[in-house]
ZAMARGU-4260 file (C-alpha; in steps of 0.2 Angstrom, whole numbers, plus 5000, padded with zeros to 4 digits):
<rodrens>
0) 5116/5431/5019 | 5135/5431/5023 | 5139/5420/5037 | 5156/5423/5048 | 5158/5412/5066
5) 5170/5414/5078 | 5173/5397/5092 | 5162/5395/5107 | 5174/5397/5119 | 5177/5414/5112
10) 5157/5419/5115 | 5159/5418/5135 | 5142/5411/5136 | 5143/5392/5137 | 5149/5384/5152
15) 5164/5374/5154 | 5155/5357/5152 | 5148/5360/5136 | 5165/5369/5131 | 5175/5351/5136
20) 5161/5340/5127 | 5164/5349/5110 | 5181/5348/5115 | 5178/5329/5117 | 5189/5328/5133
25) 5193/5313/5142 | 5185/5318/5157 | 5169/5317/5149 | 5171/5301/5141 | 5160/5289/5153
30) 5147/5300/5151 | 5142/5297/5136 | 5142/5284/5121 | 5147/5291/5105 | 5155/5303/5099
35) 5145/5319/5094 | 5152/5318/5074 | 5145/5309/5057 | 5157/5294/5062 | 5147/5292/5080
40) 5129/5295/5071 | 5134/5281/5060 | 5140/5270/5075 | 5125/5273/5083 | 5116/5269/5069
45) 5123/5253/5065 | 5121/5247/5084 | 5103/5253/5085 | 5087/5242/5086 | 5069/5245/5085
50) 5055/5232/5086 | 5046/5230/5072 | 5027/5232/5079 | 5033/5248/5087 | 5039/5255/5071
55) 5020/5250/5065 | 5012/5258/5081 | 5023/5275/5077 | 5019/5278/5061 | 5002/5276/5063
60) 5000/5286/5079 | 5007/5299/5067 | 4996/5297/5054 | 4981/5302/5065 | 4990/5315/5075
65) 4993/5323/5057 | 4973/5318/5053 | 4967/5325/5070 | 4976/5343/5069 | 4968/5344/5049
70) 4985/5343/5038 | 4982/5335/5024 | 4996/5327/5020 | 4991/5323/5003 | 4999/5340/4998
75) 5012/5336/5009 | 5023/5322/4999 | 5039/5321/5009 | 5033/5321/5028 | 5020/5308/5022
80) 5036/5298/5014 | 5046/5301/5029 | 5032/5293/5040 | 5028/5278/5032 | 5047/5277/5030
85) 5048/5273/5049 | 5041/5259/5046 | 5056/5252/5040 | 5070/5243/5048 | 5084/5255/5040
90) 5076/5272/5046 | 5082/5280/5059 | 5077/5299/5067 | 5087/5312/5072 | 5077/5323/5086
95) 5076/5339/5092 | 5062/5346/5105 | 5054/5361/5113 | 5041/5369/5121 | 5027/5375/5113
100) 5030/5393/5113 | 5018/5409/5104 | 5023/5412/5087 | 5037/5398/5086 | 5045/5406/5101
105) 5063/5413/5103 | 5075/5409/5089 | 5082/5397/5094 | 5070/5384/5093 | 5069/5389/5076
110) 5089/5385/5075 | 5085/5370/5085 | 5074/5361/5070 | 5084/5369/5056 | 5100/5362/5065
115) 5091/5342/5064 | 5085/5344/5044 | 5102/5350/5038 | 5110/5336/5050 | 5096/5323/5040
120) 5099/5329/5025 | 5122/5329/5024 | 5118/5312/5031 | 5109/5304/5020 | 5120/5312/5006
125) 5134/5303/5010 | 5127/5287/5013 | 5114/5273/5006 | 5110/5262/5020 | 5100/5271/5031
130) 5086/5283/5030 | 5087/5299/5043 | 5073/5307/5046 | 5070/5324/5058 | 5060/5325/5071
135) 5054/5339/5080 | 5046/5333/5098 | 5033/5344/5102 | 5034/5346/5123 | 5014/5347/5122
140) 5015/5339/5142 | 5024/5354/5150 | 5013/5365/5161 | 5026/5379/5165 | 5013/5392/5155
145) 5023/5406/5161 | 5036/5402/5151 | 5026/5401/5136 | 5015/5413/5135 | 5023/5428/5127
150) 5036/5433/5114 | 5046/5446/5109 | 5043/5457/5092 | 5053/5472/5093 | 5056/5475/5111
155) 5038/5473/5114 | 5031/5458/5123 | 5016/5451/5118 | 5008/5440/5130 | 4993/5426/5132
160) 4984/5432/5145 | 4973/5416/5153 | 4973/5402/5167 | 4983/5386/5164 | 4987/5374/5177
165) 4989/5357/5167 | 4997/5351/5150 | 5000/5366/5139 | 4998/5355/5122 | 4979/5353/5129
170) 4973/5370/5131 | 4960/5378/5120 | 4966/5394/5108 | 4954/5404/5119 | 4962/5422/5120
175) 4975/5420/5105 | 4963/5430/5092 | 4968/5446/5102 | 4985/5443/5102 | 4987/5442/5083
180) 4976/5456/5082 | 4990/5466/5092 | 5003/5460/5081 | 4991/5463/5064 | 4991/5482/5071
185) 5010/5482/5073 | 5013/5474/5055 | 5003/5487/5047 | 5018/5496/5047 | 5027/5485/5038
190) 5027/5480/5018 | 5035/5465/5011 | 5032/5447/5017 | 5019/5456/5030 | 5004/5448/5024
195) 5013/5431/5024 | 5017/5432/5042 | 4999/5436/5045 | 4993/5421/5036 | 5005/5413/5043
200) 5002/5414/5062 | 4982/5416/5055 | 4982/5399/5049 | 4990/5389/5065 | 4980/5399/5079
205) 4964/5405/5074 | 4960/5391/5062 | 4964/5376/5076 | 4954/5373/5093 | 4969/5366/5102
210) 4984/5373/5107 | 4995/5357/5101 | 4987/5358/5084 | 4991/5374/5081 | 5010/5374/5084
215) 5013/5355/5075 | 5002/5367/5061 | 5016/5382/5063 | 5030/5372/5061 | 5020/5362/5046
220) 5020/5376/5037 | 5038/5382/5038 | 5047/5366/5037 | 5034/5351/5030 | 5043/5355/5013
225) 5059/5347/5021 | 5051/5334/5027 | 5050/5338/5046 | 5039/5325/5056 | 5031/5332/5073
230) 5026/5321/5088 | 5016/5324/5103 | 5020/5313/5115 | 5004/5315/5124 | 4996/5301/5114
235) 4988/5285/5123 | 4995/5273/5114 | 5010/5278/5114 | 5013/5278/5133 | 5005/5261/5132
240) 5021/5256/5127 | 5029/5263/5140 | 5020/5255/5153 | 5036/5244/5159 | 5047/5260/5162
245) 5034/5268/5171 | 5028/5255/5180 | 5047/5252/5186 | 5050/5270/5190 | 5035/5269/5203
250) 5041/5254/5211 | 5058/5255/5212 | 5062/5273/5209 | 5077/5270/5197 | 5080/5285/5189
255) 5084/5294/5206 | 5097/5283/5209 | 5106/5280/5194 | 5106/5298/5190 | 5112/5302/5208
260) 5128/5293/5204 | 5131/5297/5189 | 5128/5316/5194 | 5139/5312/5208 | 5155/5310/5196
265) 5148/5324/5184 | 5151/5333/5200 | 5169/5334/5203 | 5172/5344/5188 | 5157/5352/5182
270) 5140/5359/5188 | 5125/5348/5188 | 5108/5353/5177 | 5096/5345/5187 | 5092/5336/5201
275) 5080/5320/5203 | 5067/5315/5211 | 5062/5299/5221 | 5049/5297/5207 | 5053/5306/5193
280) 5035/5307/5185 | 5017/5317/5184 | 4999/5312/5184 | 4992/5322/5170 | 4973/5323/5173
285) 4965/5340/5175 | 4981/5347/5181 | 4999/5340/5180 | 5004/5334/5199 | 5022/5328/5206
290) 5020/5311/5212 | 5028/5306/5231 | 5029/5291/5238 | 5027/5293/5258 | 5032/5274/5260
295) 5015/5267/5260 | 5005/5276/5248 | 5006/5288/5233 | 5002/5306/5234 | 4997/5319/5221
300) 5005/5335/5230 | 4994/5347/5226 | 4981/5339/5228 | 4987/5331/5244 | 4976/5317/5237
305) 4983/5297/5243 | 4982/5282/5231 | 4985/5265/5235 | 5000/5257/5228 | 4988/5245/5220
310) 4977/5256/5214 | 4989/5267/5205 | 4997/5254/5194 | 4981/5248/5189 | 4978/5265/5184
315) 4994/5265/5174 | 4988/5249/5166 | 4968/5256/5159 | 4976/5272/5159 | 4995/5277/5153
320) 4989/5295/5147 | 4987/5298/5163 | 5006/5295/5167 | 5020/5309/5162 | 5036/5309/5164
325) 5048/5324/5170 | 5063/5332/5163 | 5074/5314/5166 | 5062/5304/5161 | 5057/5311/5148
330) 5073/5307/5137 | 5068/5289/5141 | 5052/5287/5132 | 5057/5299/5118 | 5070/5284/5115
335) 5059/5271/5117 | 5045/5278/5105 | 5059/5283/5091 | 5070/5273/5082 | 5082/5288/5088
340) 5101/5290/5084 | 5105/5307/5088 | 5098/5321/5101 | 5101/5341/5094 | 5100/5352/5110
345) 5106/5368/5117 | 5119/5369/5131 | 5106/5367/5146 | 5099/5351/5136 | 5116/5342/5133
350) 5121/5347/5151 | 5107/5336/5158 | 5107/5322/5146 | 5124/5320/5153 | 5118/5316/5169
355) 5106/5302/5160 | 5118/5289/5155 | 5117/5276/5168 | 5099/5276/5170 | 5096/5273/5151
360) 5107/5257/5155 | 5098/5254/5171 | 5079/5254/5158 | 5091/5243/5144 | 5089/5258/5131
365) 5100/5265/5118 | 5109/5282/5123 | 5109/5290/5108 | 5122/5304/5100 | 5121/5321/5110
370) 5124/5336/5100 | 5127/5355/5099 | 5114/5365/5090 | 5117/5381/5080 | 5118/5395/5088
375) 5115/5411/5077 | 5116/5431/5080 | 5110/5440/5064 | 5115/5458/5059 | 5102/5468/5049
380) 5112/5479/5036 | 5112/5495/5050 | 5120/5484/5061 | 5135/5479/5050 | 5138/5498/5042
385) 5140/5499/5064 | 5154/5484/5066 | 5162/5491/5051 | 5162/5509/5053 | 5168/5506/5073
390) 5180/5491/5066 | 5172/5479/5080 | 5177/5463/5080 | 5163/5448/5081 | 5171/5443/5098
395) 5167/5462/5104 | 5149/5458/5100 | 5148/5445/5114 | 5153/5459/5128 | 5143/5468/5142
400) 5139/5486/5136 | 5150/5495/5149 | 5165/5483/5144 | 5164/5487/5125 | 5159/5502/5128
405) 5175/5506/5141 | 5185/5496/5127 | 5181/5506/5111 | 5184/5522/5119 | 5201/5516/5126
410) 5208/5510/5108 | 5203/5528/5102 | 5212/5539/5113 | 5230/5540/5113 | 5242/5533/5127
415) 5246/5551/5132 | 5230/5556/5136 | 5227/5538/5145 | 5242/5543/5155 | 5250/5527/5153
420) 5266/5534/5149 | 5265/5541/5164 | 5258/5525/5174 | 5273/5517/5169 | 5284/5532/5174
425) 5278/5531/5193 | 5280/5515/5194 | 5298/5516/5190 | 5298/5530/5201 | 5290/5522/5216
430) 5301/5508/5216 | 5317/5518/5216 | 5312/5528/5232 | 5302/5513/5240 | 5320/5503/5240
435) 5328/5518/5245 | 5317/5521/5259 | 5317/5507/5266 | 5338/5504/5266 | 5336/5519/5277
440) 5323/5514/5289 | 5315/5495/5286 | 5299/5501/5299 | 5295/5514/5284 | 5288/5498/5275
445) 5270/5499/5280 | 5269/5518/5278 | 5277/5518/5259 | 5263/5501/5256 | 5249/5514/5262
450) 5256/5526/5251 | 5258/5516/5237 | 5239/5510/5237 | 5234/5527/5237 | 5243/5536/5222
455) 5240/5520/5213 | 5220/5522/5216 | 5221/5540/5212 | 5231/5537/5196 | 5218/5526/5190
460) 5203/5537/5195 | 5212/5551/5186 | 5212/5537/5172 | 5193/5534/5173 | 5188/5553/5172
465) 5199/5556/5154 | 5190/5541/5148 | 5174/5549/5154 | 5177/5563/5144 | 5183/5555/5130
470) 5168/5547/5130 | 5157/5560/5129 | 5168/5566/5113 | 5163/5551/5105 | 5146/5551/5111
475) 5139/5548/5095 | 5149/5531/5092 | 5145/5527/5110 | 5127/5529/5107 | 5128/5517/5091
480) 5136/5505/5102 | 5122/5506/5113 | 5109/5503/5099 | 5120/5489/5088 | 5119/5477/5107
485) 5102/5483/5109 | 5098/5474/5094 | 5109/5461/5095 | 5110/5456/5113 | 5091/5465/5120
490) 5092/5465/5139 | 5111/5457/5139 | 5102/5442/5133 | 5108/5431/5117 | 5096/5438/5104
495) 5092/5419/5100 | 5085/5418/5119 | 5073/5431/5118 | 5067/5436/5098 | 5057/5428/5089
500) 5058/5423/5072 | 5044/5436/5064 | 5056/5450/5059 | 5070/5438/5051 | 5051/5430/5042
505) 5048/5450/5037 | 5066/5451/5028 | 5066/5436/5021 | 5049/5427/5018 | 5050/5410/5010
510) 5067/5411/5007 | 5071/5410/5026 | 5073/5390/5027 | 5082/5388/5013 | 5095/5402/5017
515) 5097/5397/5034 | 5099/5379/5029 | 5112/5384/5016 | 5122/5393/5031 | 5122/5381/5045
520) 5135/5370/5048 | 5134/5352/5055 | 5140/5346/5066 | 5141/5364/5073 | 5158/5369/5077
525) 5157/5390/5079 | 5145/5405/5086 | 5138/5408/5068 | 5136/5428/5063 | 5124/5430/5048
530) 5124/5447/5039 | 5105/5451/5031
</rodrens>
């Protein structure tokens, strides 16, 4: 692969928060702790506690999360390493989460956990006193199916047809057997790494009863070789030892208010991710319900169901796994679960973390290092002979298709036949006989205005129609800028947002982790293009 990057800025697809973060501007400084480098990991690091029983309770939830979804990690020497490592005091993790999409979901989640083993792994080669460990957070407790049940192979969209109302992580693989076989048809077509990918996806979904197991199985698979650790956080045990924070977030609804002021200053200058509510948790039992509070008792809402104040926290206390927290809580008890030292995000991630600073003061937890993950566009061989032969430049690729398309064909013709000679000429022109026009008679000055406006429009629609035809001179470039951003941008889309990682597992096979871990750069400072 030859990898080329160009600045974020330059992409026009992050927003202006983000853009100041990695900028490290002072208008950002109070809304985070450290900086979003090596030196701030290693601050973080060296200020970072973490009970020793909890260090226990993880690394043996782990083990039998790993025991109960069948990975043997007997054949598995470095994520076995990695976990009993948590048990002591001088490991640390580095995090990255998502939800648990088909087939490893659209690529960037695949950037995502590449992004936190290559931060693991310059880390603790340049330093002896701690060990940093990636984890990947499987977001097992999010019931949006809708956003995970398809993906992208080709242009096509292959989709999970079935009901779900509660915790994706506990659904049954009912209904994924067609679904591969859909994509086995497709990849008949195909030689290579074909039969890997099938044994691949086999493996995770038709050989696992659960949906959680089969995705902490995918991910096994490609990346236990570099030690990755997976957690669901949908573990009893776990969320016994959150118990205090949730039990203060029902009574005194903290969250809301500490992440309303805090969103309140984000505010001023920036637009805000999310907004809270009063309580800012679930009850996870059949389904996955908001919880209100109408000033006397609790309410499930979709349900309409009533519990007593009482009644609920003795729930909480005989049953925690009934608890879940939302999108701001959540960050919360990922923190208090992992001896954590640094979150790897996307754009819309960091964004809301922002807002999250005061209330992990407000539950006395450590905020840890926010930072950027890779963000990747690949171009196939027929791609690059494309950008070469039309001498785009990698900032071009990042462009709606009228734009470049309107832009490429301007460079190509000649200023006389885009009349700007001309242009110029009228306007020297115009202004000699407006001046002289209105020396004669000033009420002339609307009428020469109107006049004005008019040429001016004609000109440029005059302009329009020789670039129209130049365009259909070059219609055979034009067409191959159409079909470069179809591949590269589907939909207008950021290929990252919408492909998944199956045709880039086709080129390259097993080869595909290593590469891309040679390639990425942390902490990331550019919009990397890779050439396969």
């Amino acid at each position: 692969m030859k990898v080329s990057g160009i600045p974020f800025r330059s992409t026009n697809k992050f927003s202006s928060l983000i853009l100041d973060y990695l900028d490290q501007k002072n208008s950002l400084k109070d809304f985070y702790r450290y900086s979003p480098s090596i030196e701030g990991i290693l601050e973080a690091a060296n200020a970072r506690q973490f009970e020793p029983e909890q260090r226990g309770l993880l690394a043996d939830r782990l083990l039998s999360q790993y025991d109960e979804g069948g990975i043997d990690l007997k054949k598995s020497k470095l994520t076995a390493t990695n976990i009993e490592l948590l048990r002591e005091e001088n490991s640390l993790t580095i995090t990255t989460g998502h939800q648990l999409n088909l087939m490893g979901g659209p690529l960037y989640s695949l950037y995502k956990i590449l992004s936190v083993i290559k931060l693991t792994r310059v880390l603790n080669e340049q330093q002896q006193d701690f060990n940093f460990i990636p984890v990947f957070w499987m977001a097992t407790e999010d019931h949006d199916f809708e956003e995970v049940d398809h993906f992208y192979f080709k242009g096509e969209k292959y989709q999970w047809n079935r009901d779900s109302k509660g915790a994706v992580g506990r659904l049954d693989n009912e209904g994924l057997g067609s679904i591969l076989d859909q994509l086995k048809s497709e990849l008949a077509n195909y030689s290579g790494n074909a039969e890997k990918v099938i044994q691949l996806f086999t493996n995770s979904y038709l050989k696992q009863d659960k949906y959680a197991n089969s995705c902490r199985t995918l991910y096994h698979q490609l990346f236990g070789d570099e030690g990755l650790v997976i957690i669901d956080g949908d573990d009893p045990e776990l969320k016994r030892s959150f118990i205090p924070e949730f039990r203060k977030e029902l009574s005194q609804f903290s969250t809301e208010s500490s992440v309303n002021h805090q969103s309140e200053a984000l505010g001023k200058s920036y637009k805000i991710q999310v907004n809270p509510r009063k309580i800012n948790l679930f009850y996870l039992n059949e389904g996955r319900e908001r919880i209100e509070f109408d000033g006397k008792d609790y309410i499930l809402v979709d349900s309409k169901k009533k519990i007593l104040d009482q009644d609920l926290i003795a729930e909480l206390e005989e049953h925690p796994e009934r608890f879940s927290p939302n999108v701001l809580m959540r960050p919360m008890y990922q923190e208090k679960i992992l001896p954590n030292v640094a979150y790897i995000g996307g754009g819309g991630e960091i964004a809301y973390w922002l807002q999250l600073k005061a209330n992990f003061d407000e539950f006395k937890l450590d905020f840890p290092v926010l930072l950027l993950r890779n963000s990747i566009v690949y171009l196939k061989e027929k791609e690059s002979a494309i950008v070469n032969e039309l001498q785009l430049d990698w900032q071009q690729l990042f462009e709606r298709e009228g734009d470049l398309v309107k832009s490429w064909v301007t460079d190509q013709s000649s200023e006389e036949l885009l009349i700007k000679k001309e242009i110029s000429d009228f306007h020297d022109l115009w202004e000699g006989l407006k001046k002289k026009s209105l020396k004669e008679d000033a009420s002339l000055g609307p009428h020469v205005e109107a006049q004005e406006v008019r040429l001016q429009k004609w000109l440029e629609a005059l302009k329009d129609k020789l670039i129209r035809s130049q365009r259909r001179k070059n219609e055979v470039q034009v067409n191959k800028i159409k079909s470069l951003l179809a591949e590269i941008a589907p939909n207008g889309s950021l290929q990252e947002r919408r492909e998944s990682m199956i045709e880039l597992l086709l080129i390259k096979g097993d080869q595909l982790v290593p590469e891309l871990l040679e390639k990425m750069e942390v902490p990331t400072k550019e919009f990397l293009i890779l050439e396969v």
